[in-house]
C-alpha positions as CSV (number, residue, x, y, z in Angstrom):
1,X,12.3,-6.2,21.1
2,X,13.2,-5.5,24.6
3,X,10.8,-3.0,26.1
4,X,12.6,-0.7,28.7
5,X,9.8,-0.7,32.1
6,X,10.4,0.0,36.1
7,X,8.6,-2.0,38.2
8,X,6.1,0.8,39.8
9,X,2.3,2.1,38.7
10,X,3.8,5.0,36.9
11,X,5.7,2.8,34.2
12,X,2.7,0.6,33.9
13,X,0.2,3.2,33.4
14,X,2.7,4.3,30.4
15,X,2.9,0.6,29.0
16,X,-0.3,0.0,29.4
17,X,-0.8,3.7,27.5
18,X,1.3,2.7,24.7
19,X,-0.7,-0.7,23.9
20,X,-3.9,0.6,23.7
21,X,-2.4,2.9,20.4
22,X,-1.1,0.5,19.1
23,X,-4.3,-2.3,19.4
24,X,-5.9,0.7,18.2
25,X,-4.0,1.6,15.4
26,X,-3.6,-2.2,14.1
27,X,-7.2,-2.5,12.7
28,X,-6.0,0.8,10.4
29,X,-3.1,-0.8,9.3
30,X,-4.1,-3.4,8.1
31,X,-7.5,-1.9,6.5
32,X,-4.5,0.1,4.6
33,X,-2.3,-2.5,4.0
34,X,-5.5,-4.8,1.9
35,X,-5.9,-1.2,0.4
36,X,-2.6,-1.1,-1.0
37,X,-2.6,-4.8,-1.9
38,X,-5.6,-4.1,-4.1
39,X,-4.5,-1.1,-5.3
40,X,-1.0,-2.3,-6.6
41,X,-2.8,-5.2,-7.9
42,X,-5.0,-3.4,-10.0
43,X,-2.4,-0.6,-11.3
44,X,-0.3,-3.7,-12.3
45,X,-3.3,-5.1,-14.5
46,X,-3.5,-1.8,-16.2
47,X,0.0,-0.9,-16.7
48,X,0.0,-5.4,-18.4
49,X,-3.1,-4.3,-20.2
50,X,-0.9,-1.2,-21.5
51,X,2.2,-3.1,-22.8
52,X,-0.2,-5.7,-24.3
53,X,-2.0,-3.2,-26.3
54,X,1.4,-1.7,-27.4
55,X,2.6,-5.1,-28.4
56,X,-0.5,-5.3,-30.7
57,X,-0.6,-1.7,-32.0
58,X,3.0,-2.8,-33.1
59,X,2.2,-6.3,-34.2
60,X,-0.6,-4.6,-36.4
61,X,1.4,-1.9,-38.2
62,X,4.5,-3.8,-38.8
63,X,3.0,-5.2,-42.3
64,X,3.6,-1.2,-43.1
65,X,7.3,-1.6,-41.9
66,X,8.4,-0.5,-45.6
67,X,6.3,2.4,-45.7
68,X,7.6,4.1,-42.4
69,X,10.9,4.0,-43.9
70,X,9.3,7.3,-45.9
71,X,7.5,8.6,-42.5
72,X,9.7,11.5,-40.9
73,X,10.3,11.3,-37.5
74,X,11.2,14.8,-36.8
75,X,7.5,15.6,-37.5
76,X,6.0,14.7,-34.7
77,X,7.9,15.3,-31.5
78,X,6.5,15.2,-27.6
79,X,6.2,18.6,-26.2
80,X,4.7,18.1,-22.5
81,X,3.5,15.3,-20.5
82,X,1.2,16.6,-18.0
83,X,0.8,14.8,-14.8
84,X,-1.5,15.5,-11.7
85,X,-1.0,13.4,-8.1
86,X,-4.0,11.6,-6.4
87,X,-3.5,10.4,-3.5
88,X,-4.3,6.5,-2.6
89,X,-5.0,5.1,0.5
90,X,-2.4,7.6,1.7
91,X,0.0,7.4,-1.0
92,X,0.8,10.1,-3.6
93,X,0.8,8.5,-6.7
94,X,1.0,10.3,-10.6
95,X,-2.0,10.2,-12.8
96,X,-1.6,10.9,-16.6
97,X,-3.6,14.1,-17.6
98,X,-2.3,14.6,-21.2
99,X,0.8,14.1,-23.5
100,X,1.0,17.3,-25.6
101,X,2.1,16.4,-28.7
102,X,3.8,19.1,-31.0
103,X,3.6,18.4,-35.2
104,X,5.8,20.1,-37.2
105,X,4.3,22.1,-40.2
106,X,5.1,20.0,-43.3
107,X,3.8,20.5,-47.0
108,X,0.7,17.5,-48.0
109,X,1.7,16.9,-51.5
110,X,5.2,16.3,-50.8
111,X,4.1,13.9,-48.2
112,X,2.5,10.5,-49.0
113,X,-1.1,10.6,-48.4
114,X,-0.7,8.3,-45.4
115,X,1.3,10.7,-43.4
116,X,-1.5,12.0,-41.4
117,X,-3.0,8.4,-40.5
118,X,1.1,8.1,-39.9
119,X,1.3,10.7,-37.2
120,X,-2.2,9.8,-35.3
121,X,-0.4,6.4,-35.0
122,X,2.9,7.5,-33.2
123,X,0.3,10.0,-31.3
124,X,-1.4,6.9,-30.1
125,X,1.0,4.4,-29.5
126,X,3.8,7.4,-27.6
127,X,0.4,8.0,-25.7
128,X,0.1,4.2,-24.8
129,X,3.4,4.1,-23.9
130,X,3.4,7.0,-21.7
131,X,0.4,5.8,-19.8
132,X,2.0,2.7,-19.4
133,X,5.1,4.1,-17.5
134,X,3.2,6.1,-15.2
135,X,0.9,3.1,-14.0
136,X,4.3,1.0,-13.3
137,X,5.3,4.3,-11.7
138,X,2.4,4.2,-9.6
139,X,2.5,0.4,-9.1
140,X,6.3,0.7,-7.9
141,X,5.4,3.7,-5.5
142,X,2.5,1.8,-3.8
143,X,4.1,-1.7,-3.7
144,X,6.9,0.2,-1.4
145,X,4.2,1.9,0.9
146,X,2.2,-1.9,1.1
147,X,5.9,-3.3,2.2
148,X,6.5,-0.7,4.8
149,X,2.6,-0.7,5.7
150,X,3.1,-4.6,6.2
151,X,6.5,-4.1,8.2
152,X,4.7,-1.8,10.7
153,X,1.7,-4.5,10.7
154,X,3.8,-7.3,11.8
155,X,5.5,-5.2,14.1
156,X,2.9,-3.8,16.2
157,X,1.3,-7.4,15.7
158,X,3.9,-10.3,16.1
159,X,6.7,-7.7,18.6
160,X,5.2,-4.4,19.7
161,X,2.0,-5.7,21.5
162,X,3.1,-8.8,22.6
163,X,6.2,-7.0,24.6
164,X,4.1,-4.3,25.6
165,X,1.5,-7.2,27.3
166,X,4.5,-9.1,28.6
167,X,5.8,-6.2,30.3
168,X,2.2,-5.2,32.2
169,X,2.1,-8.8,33.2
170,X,5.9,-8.6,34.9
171,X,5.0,-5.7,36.5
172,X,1.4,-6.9,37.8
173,X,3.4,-9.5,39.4
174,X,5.7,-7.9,40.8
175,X,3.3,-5.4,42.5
176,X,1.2,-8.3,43.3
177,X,4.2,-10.2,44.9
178,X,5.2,-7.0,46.8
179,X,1.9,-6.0,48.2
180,X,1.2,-9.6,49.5
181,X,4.9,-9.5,51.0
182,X,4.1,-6.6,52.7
183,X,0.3,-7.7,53.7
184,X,2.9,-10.9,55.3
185,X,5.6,-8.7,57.0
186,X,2.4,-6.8,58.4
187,X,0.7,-9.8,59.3
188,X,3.8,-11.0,60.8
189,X,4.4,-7.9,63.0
190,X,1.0,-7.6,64.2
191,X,1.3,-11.5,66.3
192,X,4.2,-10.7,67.4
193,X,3.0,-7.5,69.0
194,X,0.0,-9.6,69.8
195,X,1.8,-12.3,71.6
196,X,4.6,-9.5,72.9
197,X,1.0,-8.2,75.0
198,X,0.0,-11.2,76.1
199,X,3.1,-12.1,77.9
């Protein structure tokens, strides 16, 4: 990245400005990028931990395949998912409050005597699955905030300070070289004047 400078005080003052927020603002960065990292890593665990206990919910009741055939679907229906947002390191993310479920009067004797047990199940495993989509939702939204937190990382880090230094350094010089020209063209006046008196 080319960084636009003049060669005077002014510009250098402002360089120099301009690095110390951003070797300021690295440390920050990159606190909040091993944030996110650790963050993303652990709503991934959970959201795994999710669909492996759904798997095994559906593992364990598929012995009763036969009898579900009898369970009614349109008794037990989803009527709300209530979510809250938290942020993390920065980052909105959802949390899962509750899943309001809605169940759908029905008579018990012309049910089989399983059909409560029947609807706590679906309660459970909807629940399960719910809680598993908003942790990958979570995941997904702090994964992108880590990859833009690690783009500005590496740019302050590996373009943005290095140009910024490179720049103060041309400039240094180039005041350096100027002032000593002109300490010379001084210098160089002064015997001449001096010798101009003598003769």
């Amino acid at each position: 990245m080319a960084i636009k400078f003049q060669y005077n005080k002014t510009s250098q003052q402002a360089l120099d400005k301009q690095l110390k927020i951003r070797q300021r603002a690295l440390p920050t960065l990159k606190n909040k990028e091993s944030a996110l990292r650790m963050e993303v890593k652990r709503a991934k665990d959970h959201a795994t931990n999710l669909s492996r206990k759904l798997a095994q919910e559906l593992m364990r009741y598929e012995s009763m395949m036969r009898l579900w055939g009898e369970f009614d679907p349109t008794l037990v229906r989803i009527k709300d998912v209530k979510l809250s947002m938290k942020k993390l390191a920065g980052v909105r993310t959802p949390v899962l409050d509750e899943v309001v479920f809605e169940v759908q009067s029905f008579s018990l004797f012309a049910q089989p005597a399983w059909i409560m047990d029947g609807i706590e199940i679906v309660k459970e495993m909807a629940n399960t699955s719910i809680e598993r989509d908003v942790f990958t939702q979570k995941m997904y939204l702090l994964d992108n905030a880590r990859k833009k937190t690690t783009q500005k990382v590496n740019l302050y880090e590996k373009v943005q300070i290095p140009g910024y230094e490179e720049a103060i350094l041309k400039i240094k010089r180039f005041l350096e070289d100027e002032d000593n020209l002109s300490k010379s063209a001084q210098k160089i006046v002064k015997n001449r004047q001096q010798q101009e008196v003598k003769s």
